[in-house]
N, CA, C and O atoms as CSV, one atom per row, in Angstrom:
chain,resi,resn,atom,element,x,y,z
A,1,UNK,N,N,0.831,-1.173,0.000
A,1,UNK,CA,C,0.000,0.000,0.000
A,1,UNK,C,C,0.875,1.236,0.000
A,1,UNK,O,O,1.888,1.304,0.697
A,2,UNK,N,N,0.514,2.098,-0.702
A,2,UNK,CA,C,1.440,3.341,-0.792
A,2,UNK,C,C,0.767,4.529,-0.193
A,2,UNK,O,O,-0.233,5.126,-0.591
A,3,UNK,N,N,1.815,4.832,1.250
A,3,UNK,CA,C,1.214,5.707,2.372
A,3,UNK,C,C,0.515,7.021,1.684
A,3,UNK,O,O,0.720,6.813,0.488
A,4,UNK,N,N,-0.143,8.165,1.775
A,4,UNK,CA,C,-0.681,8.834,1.374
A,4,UNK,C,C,0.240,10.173,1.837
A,4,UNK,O,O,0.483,10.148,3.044
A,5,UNK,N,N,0.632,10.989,1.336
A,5,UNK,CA,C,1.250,12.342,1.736
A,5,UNK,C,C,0.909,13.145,2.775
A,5,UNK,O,O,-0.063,12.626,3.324
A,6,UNK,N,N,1.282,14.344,3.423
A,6,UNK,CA,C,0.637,14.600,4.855
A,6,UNK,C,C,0.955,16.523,4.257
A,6,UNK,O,O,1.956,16.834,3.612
A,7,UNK,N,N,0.244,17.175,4.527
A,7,UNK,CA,C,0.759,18.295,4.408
A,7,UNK,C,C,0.840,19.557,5.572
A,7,UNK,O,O,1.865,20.148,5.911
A,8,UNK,N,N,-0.614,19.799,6.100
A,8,UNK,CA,C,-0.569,20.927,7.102
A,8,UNK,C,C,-0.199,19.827,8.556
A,8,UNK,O,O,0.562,20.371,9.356
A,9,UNK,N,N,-0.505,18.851,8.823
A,9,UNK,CA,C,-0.023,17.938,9.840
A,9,UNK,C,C,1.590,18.165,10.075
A,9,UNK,O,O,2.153,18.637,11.063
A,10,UNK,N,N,2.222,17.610,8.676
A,10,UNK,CA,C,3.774,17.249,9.381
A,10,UNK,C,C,4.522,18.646,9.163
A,10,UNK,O,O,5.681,18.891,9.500
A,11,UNK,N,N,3.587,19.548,8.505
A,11,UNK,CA,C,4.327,20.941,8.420
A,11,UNK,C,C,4.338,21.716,9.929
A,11,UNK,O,O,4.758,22.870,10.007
A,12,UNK,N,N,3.945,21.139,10.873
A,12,UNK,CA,C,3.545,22.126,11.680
A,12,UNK,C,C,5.121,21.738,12.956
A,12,UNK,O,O,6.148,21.094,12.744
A,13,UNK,N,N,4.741,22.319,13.954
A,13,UNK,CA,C,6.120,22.493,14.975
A,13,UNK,C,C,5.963,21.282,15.698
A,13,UNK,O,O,5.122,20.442,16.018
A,14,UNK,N,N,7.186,21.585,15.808
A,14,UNK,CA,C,7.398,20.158,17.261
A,14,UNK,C,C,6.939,20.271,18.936
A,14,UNK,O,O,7.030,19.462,19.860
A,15,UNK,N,N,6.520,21.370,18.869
A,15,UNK,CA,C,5.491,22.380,19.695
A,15,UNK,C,C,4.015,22.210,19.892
A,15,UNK,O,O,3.415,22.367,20.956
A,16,UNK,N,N,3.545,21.896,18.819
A,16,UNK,CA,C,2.547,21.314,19.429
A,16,UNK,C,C,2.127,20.298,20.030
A,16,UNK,O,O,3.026,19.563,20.438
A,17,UNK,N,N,1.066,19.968,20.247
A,17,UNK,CA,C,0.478,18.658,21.157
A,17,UNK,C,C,0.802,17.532,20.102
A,17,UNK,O,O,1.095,17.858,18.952
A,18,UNK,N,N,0.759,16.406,20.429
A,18,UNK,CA,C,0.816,15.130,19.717
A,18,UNK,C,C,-1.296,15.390,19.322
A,18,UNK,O,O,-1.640,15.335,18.142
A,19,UNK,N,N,-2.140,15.583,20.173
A,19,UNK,CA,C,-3.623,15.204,19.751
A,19,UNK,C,C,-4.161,16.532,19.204
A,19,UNK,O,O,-5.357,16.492,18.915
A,20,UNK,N,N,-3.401,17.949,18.957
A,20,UNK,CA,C,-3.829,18.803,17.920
A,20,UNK,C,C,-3.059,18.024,16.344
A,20,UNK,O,O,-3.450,18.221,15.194
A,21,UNK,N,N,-2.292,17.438,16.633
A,21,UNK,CA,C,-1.304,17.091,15.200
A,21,UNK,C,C,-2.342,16.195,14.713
A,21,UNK,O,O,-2.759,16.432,13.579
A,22,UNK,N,N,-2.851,15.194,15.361
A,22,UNK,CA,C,-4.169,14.261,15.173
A,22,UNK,C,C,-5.225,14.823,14.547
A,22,UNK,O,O,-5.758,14.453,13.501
A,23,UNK,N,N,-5.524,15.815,15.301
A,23,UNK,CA,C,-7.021,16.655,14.620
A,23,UNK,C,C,-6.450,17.303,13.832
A,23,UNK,O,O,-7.038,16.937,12.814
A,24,UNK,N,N,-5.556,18.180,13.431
A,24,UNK,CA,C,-4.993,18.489,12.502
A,24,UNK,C,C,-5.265,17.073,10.718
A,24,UNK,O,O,-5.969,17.273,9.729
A,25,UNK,N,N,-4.548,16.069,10.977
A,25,UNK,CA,C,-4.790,14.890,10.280
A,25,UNK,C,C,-5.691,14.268,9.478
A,25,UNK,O,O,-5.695,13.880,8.309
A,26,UNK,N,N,-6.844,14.267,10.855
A,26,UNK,CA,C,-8.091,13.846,10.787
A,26,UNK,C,C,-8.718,15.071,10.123
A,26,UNK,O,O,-9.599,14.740,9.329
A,27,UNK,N,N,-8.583,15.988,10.187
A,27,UNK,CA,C,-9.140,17.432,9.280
A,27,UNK,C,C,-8.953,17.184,7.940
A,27,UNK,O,O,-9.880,17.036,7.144
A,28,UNK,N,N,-7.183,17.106,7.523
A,28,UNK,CA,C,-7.000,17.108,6.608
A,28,UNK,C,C,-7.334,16.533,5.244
A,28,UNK,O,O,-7.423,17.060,4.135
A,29,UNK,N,N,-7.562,14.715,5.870
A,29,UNK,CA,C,-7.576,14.024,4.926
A,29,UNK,C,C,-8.956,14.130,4.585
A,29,UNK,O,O,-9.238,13.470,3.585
A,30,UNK,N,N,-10.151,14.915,5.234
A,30,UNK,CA,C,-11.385,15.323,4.432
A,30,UNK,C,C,-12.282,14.035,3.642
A,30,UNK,O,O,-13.163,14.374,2.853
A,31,UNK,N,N,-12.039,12.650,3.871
A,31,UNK,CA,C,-12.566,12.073,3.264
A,31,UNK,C,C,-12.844,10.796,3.913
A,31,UNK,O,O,-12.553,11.113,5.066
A,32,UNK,N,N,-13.213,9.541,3.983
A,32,UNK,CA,C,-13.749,8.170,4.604
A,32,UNK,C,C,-12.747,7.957,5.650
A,32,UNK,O,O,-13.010,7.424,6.729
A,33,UNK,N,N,-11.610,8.379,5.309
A,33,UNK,CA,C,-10.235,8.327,5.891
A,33,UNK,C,C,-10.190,8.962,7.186
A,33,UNK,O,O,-9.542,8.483,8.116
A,34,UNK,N,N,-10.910,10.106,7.279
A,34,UNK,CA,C,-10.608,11.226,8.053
A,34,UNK,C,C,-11.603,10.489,9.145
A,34,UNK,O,O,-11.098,10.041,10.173
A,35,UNK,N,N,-12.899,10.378,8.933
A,35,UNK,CA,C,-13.691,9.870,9.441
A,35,UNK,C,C,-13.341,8.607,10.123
A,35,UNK,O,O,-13.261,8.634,11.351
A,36,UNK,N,N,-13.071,7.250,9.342
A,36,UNK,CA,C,-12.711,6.303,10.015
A,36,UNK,C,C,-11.636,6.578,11.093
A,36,UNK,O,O,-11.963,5.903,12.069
A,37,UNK,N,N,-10.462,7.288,11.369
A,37,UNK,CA,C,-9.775,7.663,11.949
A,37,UNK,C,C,-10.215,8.182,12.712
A,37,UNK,O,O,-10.187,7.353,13.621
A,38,UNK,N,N,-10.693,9.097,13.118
A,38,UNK,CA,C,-11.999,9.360,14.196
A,38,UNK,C,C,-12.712,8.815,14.960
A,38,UNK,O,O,-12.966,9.104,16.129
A,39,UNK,N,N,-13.105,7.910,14.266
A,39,UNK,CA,C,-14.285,6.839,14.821
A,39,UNK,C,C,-13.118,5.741,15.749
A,39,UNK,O,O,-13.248,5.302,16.892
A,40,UNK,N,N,-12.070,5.545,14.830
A,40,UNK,CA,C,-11.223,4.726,15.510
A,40,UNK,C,C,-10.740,4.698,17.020
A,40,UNK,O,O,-10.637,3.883,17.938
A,41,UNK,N,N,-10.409,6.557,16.673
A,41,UNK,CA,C,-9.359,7.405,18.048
A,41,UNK,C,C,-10.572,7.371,19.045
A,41,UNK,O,O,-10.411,7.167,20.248
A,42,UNK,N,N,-11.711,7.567,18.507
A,42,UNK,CA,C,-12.557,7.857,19.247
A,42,UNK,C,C,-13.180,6.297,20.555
A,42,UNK,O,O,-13.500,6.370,21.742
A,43,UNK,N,N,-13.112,4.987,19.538
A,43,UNK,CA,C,-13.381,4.051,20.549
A,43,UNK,C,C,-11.885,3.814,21.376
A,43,UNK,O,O,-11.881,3.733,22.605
A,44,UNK,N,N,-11.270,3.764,20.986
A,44,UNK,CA,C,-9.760,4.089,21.577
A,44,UNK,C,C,-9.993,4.695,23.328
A,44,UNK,O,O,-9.711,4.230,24.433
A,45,UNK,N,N,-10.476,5.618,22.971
A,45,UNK,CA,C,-10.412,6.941,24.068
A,45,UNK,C,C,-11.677,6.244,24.771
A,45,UNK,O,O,-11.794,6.354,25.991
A,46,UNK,N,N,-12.450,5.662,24.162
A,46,UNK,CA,C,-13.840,4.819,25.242
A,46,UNK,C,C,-13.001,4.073,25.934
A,46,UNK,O,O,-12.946,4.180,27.159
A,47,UNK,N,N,-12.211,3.190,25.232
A,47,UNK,CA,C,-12.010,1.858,26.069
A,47,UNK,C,C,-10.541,1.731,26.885
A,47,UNK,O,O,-10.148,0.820,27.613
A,48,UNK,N,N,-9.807,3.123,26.447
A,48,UNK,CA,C,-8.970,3.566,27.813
A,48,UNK,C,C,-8.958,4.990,27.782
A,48,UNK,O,O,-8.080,5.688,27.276
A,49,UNK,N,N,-10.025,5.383,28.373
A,49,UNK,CA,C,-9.828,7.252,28.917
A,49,UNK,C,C,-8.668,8.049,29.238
A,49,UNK,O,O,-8.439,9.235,29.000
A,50,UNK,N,N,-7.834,6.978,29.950
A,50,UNK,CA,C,-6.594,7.610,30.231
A,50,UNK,C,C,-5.259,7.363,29.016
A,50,UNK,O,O,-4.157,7.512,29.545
A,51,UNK,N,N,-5.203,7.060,27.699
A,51,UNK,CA,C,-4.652,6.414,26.646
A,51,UNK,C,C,-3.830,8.137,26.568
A,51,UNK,O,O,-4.251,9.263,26.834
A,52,UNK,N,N,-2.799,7.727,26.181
A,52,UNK,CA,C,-1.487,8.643,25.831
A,52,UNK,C,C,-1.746,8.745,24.244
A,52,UNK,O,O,-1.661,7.706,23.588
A,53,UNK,N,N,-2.010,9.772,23.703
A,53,UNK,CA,C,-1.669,9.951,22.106
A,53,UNK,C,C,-0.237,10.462,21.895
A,53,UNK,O,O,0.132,11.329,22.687
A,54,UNK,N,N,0.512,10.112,21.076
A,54,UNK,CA,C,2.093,10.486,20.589
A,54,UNK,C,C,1.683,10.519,18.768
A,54,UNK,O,O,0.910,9.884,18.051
A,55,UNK,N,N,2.633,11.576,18.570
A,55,UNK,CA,C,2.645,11.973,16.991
A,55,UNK,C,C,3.924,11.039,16.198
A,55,UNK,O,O,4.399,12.047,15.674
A,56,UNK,N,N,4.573,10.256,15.849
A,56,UNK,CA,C,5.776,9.497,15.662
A,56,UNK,C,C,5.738,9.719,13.950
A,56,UNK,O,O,4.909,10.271,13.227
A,57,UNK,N,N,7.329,8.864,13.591
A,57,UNK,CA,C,7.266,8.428,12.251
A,57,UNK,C,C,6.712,9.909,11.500
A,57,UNK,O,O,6.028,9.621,10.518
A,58,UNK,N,N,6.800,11.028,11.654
A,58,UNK,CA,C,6.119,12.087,10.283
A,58,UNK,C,C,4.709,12.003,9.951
A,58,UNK,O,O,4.077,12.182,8.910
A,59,UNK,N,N,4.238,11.514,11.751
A,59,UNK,CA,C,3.053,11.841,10.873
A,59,UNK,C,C,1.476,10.890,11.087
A,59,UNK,O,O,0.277,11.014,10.840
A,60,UNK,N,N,2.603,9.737,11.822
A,60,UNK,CA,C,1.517,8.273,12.792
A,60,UNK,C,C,1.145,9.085,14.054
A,60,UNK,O,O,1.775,9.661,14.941
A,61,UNK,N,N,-0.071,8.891,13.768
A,61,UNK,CA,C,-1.237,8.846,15.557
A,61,UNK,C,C,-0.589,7.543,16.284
A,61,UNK,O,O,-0.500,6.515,15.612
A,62,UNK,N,N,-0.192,7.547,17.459
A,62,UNK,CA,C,0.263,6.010,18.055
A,62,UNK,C,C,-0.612,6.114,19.760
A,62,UNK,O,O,-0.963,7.131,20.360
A,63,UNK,N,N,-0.715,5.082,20.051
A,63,UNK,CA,C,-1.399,5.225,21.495
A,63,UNK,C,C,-0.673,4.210,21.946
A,63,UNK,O,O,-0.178,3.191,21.466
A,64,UNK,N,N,-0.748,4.950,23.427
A,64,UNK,CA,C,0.268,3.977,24.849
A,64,UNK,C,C,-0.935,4.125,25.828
A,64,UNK,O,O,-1.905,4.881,25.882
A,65,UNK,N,N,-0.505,3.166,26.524
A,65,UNK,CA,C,-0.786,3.205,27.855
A,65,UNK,C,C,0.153,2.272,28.503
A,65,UNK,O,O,0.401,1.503,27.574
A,66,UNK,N,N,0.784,1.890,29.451
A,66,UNK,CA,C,1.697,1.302,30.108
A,66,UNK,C,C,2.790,0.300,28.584
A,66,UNK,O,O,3.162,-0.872,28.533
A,67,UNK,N,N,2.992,1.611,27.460
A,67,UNK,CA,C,3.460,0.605,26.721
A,67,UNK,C,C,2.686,0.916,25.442
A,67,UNK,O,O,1.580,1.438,25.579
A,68,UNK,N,N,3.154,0.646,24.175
A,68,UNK,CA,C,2.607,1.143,23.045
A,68,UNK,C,C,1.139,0.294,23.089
A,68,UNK,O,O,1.042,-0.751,23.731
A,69,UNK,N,N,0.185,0.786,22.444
A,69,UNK,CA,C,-0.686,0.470,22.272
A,69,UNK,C,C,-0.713,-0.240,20.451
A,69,UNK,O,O,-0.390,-1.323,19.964
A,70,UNK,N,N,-1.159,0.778,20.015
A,70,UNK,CA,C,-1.533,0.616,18.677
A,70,UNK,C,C,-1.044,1.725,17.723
A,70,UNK,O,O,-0.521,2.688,18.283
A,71,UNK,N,N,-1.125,1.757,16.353
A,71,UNK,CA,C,-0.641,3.370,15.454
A,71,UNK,C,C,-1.819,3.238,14.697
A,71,UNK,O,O,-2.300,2.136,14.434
A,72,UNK,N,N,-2.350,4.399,14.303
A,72,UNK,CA,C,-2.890,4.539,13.073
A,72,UNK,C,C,-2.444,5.118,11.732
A,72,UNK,O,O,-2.095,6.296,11.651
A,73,UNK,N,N,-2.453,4.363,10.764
A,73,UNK,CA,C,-1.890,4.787,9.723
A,73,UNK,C,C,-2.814,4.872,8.679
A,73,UNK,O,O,-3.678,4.003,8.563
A,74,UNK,N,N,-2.733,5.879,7.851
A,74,UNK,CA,C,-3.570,6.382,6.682
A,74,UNK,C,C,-2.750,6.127,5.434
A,74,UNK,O,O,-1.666,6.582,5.071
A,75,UNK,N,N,-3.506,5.350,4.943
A,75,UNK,CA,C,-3.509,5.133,2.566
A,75,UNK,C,C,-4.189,5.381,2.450
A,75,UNK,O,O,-5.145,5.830,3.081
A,76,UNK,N,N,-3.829,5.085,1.231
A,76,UNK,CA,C,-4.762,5.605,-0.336
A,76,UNK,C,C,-6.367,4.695,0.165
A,76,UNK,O,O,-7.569,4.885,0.349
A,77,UNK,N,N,-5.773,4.104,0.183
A,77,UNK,CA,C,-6.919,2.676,0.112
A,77,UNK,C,C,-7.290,2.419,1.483
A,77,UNK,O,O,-8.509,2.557,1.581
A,78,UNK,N,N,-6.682,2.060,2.741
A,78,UNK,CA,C,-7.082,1.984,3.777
A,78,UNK,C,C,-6.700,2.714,4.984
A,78,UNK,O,O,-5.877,3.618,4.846
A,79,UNK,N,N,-7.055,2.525,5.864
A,79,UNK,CA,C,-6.503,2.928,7.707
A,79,UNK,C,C,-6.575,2.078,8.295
A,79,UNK,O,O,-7.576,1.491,8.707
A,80,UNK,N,N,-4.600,1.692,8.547
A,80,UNK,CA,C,-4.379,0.511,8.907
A,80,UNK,C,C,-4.080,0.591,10.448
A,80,UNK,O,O,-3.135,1.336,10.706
A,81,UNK,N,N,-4.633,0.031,11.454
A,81,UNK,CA,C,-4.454,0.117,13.125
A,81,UNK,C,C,-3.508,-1.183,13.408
A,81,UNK,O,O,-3.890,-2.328,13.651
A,82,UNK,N,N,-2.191,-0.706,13.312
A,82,UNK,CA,C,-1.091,-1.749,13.984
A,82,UNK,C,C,-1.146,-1.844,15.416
A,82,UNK,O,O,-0.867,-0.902,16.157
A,83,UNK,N,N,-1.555,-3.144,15.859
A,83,UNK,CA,C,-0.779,-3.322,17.532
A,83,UNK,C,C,0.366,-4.119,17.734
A,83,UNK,O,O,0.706,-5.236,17.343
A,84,UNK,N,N,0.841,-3.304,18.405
A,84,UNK,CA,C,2.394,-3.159,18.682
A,84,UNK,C,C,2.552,-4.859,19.001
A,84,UNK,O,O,3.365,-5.504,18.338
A,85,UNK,N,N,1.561,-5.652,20.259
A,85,UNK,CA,C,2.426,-6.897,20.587
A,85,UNK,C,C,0.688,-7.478,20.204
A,85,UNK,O,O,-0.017,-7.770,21.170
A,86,UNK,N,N,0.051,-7.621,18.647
A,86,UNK,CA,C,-1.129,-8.275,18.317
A,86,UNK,C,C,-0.765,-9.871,18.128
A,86,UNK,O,O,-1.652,-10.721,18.204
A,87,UNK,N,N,0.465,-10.173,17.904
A,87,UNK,CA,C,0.422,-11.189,17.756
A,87,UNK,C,C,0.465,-12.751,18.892
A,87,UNK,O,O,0.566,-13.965,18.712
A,88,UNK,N,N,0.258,-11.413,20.591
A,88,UNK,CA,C,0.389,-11.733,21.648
A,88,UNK,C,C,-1.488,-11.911,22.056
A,88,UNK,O,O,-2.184,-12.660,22.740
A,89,UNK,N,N,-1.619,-11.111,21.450
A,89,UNK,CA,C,-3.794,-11.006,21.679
A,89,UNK,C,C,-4.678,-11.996,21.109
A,89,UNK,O,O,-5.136,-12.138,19.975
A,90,UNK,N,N,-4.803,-12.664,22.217
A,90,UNK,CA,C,-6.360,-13.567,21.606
A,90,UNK,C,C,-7.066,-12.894,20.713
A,90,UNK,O,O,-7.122,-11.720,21.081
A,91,UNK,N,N,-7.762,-13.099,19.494
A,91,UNK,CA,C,-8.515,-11.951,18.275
A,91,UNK,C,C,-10.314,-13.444,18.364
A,91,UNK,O,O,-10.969,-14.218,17.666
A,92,UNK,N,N,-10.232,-13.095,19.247
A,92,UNK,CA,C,-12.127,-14.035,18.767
A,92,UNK,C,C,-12.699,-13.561,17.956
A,92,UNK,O,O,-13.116,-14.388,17.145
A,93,UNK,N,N,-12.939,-12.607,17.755
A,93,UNK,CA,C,-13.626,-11.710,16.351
A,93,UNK,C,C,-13.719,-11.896,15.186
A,93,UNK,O,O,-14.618,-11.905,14.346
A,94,UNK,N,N,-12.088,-12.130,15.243
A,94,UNK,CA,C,-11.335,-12.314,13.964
A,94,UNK,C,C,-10.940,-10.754,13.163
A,94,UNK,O,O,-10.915,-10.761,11.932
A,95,UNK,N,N,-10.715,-9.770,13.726
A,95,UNK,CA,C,-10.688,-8.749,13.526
A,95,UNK,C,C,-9.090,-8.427,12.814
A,95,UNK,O,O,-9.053,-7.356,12.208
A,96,UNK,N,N,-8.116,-9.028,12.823
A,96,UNK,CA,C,-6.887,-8.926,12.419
A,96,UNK,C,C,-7.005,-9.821,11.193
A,96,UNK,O,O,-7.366,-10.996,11.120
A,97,UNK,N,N,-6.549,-8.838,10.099
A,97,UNK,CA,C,-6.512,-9.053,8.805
A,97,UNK,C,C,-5.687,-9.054,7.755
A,97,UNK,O,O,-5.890,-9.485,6.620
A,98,UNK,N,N,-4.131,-8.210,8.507
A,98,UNK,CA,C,-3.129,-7.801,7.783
A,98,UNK,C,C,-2.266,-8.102,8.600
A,98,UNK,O,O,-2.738,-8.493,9.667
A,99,UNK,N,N,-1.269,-8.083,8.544
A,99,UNK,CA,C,0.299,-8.554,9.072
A,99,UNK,C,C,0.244,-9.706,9.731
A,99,UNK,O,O,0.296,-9.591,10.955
A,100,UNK,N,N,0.157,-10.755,9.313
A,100,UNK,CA,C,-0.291,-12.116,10.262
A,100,UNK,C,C,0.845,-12.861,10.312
A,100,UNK,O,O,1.093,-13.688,11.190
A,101,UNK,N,N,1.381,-12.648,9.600
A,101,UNK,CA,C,3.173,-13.779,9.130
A,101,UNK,C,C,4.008,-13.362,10.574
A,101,UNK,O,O,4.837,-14.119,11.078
A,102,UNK,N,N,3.692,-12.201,11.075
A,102,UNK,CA,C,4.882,-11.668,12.178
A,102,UNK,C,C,5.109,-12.784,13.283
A,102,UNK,O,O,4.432,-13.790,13.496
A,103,UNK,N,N,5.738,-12.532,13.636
A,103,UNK,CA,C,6.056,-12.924,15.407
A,103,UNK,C,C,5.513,-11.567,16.649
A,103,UNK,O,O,5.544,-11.596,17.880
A,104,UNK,N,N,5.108,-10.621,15.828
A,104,UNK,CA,C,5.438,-9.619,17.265
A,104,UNK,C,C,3.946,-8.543,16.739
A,104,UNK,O,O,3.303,-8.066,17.674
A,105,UNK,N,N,3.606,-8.307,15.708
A,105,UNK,CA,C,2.536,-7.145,15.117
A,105,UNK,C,C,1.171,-8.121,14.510
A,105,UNK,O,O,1.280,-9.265,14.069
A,106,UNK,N,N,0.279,-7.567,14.591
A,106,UNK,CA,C,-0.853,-8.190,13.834
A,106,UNK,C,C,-1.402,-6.034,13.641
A,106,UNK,O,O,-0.894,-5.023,14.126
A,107,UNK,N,N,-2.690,-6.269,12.651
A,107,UNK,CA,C,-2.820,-5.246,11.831
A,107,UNK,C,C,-4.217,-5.560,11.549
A,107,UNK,O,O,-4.631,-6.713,11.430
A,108,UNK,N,N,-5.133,-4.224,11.416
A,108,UNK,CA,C,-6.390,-4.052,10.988
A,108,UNK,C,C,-6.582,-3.605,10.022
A,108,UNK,O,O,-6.223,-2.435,10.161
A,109,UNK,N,N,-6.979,-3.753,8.918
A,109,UNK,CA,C,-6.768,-2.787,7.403
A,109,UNK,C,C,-8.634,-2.205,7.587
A,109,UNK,O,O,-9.485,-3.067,7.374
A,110,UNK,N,N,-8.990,-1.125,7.878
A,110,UNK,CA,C,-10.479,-0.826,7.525
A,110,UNK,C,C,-10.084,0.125,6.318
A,110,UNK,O,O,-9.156,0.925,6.196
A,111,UNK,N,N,-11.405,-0.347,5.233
A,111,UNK,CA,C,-11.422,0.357,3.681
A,111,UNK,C,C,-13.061,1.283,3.885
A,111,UNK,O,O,-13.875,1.172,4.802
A,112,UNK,N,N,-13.097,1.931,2.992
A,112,UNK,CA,C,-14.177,2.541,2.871
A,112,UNK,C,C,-15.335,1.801,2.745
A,112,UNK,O,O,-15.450,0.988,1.828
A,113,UNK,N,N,-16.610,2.074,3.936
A,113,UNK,CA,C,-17.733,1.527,3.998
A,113,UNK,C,C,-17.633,0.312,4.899
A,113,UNK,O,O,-18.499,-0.561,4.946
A,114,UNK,N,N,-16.487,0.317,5.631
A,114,UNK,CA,C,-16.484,-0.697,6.477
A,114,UNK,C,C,-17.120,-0.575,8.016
A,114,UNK,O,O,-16.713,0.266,8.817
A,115,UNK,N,N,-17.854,-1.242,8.223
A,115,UNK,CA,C,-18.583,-1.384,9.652
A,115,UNK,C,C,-17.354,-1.966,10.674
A,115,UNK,O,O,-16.613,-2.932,10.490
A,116,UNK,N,N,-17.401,-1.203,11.599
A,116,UNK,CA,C,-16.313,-1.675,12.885
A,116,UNK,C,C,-17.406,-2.501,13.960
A,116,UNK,O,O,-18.508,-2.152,14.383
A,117,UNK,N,N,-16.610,-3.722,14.197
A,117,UNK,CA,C,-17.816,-4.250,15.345
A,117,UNK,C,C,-16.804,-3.430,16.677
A,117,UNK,O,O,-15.706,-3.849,17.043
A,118,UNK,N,N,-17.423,-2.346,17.168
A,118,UNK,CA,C,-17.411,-1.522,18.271
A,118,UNK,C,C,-16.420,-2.460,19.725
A,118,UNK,O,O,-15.365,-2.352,20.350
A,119,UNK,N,N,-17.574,-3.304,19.649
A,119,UNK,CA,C,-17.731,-3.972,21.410
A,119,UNK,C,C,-16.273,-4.598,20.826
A,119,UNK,O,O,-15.432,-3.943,21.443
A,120,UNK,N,N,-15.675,-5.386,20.089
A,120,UNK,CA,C,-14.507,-6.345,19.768
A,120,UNK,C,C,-13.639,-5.663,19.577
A,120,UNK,O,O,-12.630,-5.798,20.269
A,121,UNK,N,N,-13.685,-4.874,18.775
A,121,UNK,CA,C,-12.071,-3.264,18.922
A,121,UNK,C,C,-11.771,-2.738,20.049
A,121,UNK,O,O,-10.612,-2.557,20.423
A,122,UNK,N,N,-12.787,-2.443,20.694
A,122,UNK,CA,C,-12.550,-2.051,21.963
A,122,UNK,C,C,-12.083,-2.899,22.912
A,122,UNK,O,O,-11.268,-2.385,23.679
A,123,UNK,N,N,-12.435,-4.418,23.161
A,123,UNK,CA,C,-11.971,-5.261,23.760
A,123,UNK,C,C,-10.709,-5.881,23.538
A,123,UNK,O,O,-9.979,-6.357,24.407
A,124,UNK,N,N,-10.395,-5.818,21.648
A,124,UNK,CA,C,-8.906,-5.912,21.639
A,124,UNK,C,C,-7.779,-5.027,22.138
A,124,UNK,O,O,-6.645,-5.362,22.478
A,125,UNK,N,N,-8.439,-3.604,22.102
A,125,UNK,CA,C,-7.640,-2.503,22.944
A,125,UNK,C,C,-7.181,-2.767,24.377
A,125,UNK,O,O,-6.058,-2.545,24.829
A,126,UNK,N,N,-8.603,-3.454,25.242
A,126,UNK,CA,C,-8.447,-3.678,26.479
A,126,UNK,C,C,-7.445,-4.863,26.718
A,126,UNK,O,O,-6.952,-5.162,27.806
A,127,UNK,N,N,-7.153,-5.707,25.089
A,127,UNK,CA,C,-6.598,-6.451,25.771
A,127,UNK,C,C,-4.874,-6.007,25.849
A,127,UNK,O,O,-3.993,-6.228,26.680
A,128,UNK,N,N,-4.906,-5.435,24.823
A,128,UNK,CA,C,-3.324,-4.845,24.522
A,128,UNK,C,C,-3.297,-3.934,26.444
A,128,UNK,O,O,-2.842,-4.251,27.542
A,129,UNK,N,N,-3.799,-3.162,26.077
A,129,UNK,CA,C,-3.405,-2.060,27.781
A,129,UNK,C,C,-2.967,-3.552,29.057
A,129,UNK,O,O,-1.943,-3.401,29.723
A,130,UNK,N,N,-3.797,-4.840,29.259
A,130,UNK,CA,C,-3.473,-5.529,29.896
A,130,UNK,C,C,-2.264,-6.172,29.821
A,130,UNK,O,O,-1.374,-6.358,30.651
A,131,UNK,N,N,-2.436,-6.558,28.352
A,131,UNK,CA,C,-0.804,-7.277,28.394
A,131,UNK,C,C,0.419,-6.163,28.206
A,131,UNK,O,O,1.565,-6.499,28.501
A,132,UNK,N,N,0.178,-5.014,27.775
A,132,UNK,CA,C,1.122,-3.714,28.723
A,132,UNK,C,C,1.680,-4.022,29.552
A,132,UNK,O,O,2.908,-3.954,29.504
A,133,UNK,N,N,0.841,-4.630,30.992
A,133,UNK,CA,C,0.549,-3.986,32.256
A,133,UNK,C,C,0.859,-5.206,32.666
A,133,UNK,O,O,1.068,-5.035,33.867
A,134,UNK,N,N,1.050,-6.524,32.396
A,134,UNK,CA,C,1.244,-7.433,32.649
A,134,UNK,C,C,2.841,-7.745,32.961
A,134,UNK,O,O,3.196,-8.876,33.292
């Protein structure tokens, strides 16, 4: 997949917040993209209130909590949600769809018009913050 360009986001200072650089992002890309990313950050922030946003890489949304969480990354084509140790997470859902070969990452690819089952993203989140914390 070939990442998508960033413009008023990675132009801006190292001064700002990591979660204006986000809304900044989420502004920019103006399209399914912007939205899904939203919706994403947004169950994110349900299912740990206290979740650390960091700006990394030029331009990745990444979330911690005792320990990386997950990144969000924006293409052409999708918004891909890497967790850092997915290949450590029970997935009952079946919600991991991309990077499966690893030892250490598993990966969510959502495309346009895709329905998120809510309650199971969120619970894979809860499970990453645990095995953080573990």
């Amino acid at each position: 997949m070939k990442k998508s360009t960033t413009t008023a986001a990675t132009a801006t200072t190292e001064s700002e917040s990591p979660s204006r650089l986000i809304d900044a992002r989420i502004k920019e890309l103006d399209d399914w993209r912007g939205a899904m990313l939203a919706h994403i950050r947004a169950l994110i922030k349900q299912a740990v209130p206290d979740v650390v946003e960091e700006w990394k890489w030029r331009g990745v949304p990444v979330w911690y909590h005792d320990g990386m969480i997950c990144t969000g990354e924006t293409y052409k084509s999708a918004v891909k949600v890497t967790f850092a140790k997915g290949a450590s997470l029970k997935d009952p859902s079946g919600l991991f769809n991309s990077s499966l070969d690893g030892n250490t990452r598993r990966a969510i690819d959502f495309h346009e018009d895709d329905e998120i089952d809510e309650d199971a993203f969120k619970a894979l989140i809860g499970a990453a913050v645990t095995l953080n914390g573990s």
